[in-house]
N, CA, C and O atoms as CSV, one atom per row, in Angstrom:
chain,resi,resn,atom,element,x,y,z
A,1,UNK,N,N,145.044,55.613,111.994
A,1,UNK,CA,C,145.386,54.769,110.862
A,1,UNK,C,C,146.468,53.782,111.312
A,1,UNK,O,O,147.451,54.095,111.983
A,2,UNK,N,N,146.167,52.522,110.855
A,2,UNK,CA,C,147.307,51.771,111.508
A,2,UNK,C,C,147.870,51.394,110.535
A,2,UNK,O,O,147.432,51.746,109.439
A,3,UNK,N,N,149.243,50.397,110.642
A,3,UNK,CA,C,150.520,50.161,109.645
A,3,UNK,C,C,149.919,49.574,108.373
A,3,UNK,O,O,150.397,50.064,107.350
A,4,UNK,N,N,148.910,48.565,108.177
A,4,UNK,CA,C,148.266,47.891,107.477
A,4,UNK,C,C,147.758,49.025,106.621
A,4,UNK,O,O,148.416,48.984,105.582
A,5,UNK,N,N,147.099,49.782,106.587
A,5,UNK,CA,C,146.393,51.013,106.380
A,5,UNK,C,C,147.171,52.082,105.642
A,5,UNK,O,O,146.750,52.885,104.810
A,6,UNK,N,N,148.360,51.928,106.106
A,6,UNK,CA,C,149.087,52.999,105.854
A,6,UNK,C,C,149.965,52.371,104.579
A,6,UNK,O,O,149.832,52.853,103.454
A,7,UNK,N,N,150.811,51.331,104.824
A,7,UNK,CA,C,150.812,50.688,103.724
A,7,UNK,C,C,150.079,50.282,102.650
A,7,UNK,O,O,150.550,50.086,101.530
A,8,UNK,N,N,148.608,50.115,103.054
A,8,UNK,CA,C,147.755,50.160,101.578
A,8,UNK,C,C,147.408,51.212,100.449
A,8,UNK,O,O,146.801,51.142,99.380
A,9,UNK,N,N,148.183,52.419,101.285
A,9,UNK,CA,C,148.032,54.047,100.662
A,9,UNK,C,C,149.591,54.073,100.058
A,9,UNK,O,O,150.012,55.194,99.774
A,10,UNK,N,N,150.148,53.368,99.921
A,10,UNK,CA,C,151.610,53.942,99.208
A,10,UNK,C,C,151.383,53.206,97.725
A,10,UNK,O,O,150.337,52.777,97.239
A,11,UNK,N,N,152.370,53.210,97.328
A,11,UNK,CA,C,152.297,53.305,95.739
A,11,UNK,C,C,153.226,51.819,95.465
A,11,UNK,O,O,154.005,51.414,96.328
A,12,UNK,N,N,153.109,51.399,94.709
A,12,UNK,CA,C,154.749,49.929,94.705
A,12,UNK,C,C,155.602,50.088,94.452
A,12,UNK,O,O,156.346,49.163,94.127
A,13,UNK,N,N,155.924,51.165,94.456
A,13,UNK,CA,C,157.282,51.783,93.879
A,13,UNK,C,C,157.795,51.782,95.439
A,13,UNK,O,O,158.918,51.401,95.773
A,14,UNK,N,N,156.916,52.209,96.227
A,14,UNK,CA,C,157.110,53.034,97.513
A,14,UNK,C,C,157.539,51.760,98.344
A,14,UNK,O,O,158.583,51.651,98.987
A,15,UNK,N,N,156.447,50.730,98.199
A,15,UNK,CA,C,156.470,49.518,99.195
A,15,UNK,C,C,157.742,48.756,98.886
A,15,UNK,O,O,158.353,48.068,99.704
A,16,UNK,N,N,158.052,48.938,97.712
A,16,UNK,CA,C,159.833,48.184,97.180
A,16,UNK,C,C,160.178,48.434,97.909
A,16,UNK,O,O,160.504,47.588,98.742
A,17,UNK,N,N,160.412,50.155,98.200
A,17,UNK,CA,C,161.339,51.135,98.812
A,17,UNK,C,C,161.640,50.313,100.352
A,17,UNK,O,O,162.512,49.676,100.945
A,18,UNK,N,N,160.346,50.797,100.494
A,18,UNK,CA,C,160.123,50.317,102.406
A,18,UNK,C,C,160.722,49.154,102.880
A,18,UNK,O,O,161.326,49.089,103.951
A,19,UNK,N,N,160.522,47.989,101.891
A,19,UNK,CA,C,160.672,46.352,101.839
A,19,UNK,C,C,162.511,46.285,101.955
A,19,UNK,O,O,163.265,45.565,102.610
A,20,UNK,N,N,162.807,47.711,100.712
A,20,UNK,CA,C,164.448,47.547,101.279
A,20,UNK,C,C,165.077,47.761,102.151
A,20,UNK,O,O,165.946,47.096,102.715
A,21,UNK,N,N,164.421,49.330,102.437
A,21,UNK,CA,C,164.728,49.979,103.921
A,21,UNK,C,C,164.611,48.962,105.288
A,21,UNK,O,O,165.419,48.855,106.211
A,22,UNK,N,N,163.285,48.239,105.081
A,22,UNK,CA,C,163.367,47.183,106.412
A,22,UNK,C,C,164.114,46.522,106.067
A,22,UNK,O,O,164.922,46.394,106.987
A,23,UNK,N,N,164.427,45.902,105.167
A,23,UNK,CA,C,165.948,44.449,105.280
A,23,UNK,C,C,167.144,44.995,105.751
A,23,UNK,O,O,167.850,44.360,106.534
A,24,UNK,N,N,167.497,46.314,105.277
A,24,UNK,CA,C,168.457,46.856,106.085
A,24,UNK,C,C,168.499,47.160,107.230
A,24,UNK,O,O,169.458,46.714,107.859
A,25,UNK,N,N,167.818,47.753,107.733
A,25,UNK,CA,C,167.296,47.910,109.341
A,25,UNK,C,C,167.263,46.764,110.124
A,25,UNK,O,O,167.586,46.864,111.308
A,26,UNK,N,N,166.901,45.607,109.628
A,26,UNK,CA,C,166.534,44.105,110.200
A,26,UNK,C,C,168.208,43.827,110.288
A,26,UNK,O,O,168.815,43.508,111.310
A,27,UNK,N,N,168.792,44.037,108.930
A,27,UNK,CA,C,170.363,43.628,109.156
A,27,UNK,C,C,170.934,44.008,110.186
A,27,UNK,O,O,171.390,43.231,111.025
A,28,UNK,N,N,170.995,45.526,110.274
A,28,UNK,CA,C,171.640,46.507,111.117
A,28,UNK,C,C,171.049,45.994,112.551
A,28,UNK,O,O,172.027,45.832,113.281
A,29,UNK,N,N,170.077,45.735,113.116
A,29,UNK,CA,C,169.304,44.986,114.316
A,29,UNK,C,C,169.977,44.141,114.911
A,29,UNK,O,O,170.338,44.074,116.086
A,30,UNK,N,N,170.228,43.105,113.544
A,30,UNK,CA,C,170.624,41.873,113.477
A,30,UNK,C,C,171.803,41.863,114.581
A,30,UNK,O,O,171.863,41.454,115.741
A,31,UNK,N,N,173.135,42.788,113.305
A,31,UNK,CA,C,174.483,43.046,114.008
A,31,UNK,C,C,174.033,43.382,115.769
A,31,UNK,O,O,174.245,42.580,116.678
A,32,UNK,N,N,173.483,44.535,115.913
A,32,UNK,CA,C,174.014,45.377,117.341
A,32,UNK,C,C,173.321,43.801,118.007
A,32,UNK,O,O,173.970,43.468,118.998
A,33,UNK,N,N,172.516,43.098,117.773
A,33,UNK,CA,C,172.144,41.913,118.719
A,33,UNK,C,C,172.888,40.885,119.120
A,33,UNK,O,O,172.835,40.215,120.151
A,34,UNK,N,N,173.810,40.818,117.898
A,34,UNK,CA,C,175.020,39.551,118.042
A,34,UNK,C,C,176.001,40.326,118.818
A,34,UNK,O,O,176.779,39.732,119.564
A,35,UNK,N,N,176.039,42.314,118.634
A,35,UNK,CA,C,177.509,42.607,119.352
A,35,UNK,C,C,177.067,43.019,120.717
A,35,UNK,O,O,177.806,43.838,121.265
A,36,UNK,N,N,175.919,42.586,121.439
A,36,UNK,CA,C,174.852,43.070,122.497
A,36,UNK,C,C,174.774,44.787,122.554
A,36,UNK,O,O,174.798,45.305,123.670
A,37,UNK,N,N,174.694,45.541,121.503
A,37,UNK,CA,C,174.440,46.635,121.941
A,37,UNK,C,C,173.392,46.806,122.018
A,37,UNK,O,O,173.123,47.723,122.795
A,38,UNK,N,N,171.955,45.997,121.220
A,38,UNK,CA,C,170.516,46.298,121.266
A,38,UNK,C,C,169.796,46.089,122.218
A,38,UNK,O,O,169.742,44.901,122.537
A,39,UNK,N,N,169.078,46.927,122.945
A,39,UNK,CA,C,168.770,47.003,124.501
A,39,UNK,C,C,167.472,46.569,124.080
A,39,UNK,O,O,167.401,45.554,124.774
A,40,UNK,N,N,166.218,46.609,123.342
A,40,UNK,CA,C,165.005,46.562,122.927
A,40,UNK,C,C,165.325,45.512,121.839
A,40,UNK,O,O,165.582,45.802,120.671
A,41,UNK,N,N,165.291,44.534,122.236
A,41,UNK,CA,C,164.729,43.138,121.342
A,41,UNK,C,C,163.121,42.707,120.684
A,41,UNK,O,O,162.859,41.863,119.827
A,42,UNK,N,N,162.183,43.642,121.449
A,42,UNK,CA,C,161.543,43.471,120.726
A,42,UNK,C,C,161.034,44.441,119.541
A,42,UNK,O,O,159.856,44.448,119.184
A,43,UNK,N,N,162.074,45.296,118.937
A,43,UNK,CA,C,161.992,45.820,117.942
A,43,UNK,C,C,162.225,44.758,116.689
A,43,UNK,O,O,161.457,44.635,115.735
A,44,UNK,N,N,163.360,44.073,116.886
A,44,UNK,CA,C,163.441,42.551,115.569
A,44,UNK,C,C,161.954,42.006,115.459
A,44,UNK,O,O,161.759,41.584,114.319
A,45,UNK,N,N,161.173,41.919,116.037
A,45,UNK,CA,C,159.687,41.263,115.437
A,45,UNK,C,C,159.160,42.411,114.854
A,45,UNK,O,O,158.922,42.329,113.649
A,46,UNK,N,N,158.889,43.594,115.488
A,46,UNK,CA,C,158.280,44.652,114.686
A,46,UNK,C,C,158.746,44.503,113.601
A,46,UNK,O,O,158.023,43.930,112.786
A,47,UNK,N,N,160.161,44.962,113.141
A,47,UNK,CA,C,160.560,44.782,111.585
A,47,UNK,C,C,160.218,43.748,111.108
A,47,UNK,O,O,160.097,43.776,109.884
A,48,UNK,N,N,159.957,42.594,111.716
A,48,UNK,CA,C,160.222,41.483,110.828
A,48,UNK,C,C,157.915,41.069,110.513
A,48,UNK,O,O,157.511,40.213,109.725
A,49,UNK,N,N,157.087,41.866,111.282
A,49,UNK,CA,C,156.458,41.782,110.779
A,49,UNK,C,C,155.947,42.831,109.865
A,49,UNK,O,O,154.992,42.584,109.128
A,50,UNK,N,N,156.459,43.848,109.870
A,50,UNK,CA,C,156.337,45.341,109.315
A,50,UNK,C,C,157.309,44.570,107.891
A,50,UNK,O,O,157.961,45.612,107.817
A,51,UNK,N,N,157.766,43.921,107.060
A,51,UNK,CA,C,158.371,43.168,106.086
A,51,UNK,C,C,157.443,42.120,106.027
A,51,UNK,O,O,157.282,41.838,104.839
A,52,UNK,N,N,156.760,41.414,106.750
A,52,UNK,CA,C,155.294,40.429,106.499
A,52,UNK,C,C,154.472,41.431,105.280
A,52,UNK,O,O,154.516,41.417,104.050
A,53,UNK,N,N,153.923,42.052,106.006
A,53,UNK,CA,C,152.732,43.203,105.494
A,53,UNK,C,C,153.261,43.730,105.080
A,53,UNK,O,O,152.374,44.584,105.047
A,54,UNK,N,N,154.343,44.372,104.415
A,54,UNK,CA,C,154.583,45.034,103.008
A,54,UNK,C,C,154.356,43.752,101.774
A,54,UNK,O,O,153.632,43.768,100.779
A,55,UNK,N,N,155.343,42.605,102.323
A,55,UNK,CA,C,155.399,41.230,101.496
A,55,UNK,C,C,154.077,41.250,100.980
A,55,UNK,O,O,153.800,41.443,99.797
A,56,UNK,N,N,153.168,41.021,102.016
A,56,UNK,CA,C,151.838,40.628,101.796
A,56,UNK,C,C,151.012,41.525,100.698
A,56,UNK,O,O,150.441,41.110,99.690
A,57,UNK,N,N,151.124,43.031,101.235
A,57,UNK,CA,C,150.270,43.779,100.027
A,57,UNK,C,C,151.209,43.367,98.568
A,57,UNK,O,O,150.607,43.068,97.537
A,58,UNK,N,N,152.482,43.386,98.612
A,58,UNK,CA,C,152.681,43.493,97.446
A,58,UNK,C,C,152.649,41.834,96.509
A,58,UNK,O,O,153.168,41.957,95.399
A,59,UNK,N,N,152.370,41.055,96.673
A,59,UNK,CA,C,152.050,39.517,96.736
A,59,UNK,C,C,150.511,39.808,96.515
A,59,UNK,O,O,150.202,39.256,95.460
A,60,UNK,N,N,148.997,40.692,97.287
A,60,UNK,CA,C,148.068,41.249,96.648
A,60,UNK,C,C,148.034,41.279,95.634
A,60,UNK,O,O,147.649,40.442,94.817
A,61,UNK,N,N,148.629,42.728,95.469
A,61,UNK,CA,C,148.601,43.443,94.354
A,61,UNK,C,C,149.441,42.903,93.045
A,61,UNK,O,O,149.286,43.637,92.069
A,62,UNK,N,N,150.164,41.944,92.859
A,62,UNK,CA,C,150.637,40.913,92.050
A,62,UNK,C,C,149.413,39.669,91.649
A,62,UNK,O,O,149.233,39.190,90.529
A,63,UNK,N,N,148.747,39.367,92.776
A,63,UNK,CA,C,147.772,38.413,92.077
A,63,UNK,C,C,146.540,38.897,91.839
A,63,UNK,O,O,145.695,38.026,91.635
A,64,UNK,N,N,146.077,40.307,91.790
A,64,UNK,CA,C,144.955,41.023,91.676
A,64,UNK,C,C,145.331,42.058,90.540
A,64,UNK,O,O,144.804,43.150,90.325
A,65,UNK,N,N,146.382,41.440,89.859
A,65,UNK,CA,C,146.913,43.070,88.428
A,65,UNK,C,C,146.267,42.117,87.670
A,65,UNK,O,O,146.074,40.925,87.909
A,66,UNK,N,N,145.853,43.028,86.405
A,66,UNK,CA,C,144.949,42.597,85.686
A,66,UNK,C,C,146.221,41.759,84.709
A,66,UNK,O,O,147.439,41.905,84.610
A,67,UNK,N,N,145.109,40.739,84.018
A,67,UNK,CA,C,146.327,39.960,83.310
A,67,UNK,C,C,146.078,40.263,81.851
A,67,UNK,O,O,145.043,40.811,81.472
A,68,UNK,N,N,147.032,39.901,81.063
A,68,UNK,CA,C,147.604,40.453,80.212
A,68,UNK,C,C,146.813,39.238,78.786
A,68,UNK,O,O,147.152,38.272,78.103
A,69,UNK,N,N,145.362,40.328,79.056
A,69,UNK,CA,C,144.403,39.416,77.873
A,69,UNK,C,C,145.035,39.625,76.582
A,69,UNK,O,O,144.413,38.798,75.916
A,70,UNK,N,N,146.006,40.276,75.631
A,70,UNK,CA,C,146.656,40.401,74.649
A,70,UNK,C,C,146.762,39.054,74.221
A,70,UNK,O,O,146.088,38.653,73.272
A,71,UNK,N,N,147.520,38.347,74.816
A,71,UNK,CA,C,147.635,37.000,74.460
A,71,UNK,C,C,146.816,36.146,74.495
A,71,UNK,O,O,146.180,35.844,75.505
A,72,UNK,N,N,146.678,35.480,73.085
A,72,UNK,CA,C,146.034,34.201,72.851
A,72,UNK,C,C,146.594,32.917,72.451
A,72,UNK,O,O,147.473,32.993,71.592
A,73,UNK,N,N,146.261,31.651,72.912
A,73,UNK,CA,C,147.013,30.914,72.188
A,73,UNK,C,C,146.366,30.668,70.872
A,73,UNK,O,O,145.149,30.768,70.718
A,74,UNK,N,N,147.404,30.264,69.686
A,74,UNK,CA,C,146.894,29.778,68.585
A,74,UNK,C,C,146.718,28.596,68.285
A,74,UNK,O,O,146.986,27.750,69.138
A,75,UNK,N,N,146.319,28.267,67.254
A,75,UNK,CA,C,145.733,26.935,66.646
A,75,UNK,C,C,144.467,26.487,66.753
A,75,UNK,O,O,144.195,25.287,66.808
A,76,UNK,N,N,143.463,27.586,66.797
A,76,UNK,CA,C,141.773,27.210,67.463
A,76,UNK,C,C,141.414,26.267,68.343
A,76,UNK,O,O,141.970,25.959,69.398
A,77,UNK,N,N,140.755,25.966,68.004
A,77,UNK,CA,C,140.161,24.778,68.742
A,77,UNK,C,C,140.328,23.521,68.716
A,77,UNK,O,O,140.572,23.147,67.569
A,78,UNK,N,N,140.304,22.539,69.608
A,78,UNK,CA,C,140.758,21.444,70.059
A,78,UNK,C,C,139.717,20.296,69.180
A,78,UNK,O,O,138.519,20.526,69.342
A,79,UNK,N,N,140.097,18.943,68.160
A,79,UNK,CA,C,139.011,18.715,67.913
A,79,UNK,C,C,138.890,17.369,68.436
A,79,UNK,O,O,137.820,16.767,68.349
């Protein structure tokens, strides 16, 4: 199962979660890179596309929720 995959099985509650957890992690990256302690630089793209593809499903699943037929406008028809 790959990341794409795995993210399409969590819940949006979950993918919030994740979406925060990576900004922090990306922060924390951020720092040890400016103070050179981060030996593996290419972990900053992983996070930063692993925060793409959460973005992305949840940007999905925002334009694929059903919309909210309750509302009508009033005043009938146009003459």
């Amino acid at each position: 199962m790959n990341k794409a995959e795995l993210y399409h099985n969590m819940t949006t509650s979950e993918l919030s979660a994740k979406y925060n957890d990576l900004k922090n992690e990306l922060f924390n990256l951020r720092f040890q890179h400016t103070t050179g302690q981060l030996k593996n630089t290419l972990v900053l793209n992983t996070v930063k596309k692993d925060i793409a593809r959460v973005l992305t499903i949840l940007k999905e699943r925002e334009t694929n929720a059903p919309k909210n037929s309750g509302k009508q406008k009033k005043g009938g028809a146009k003459k």
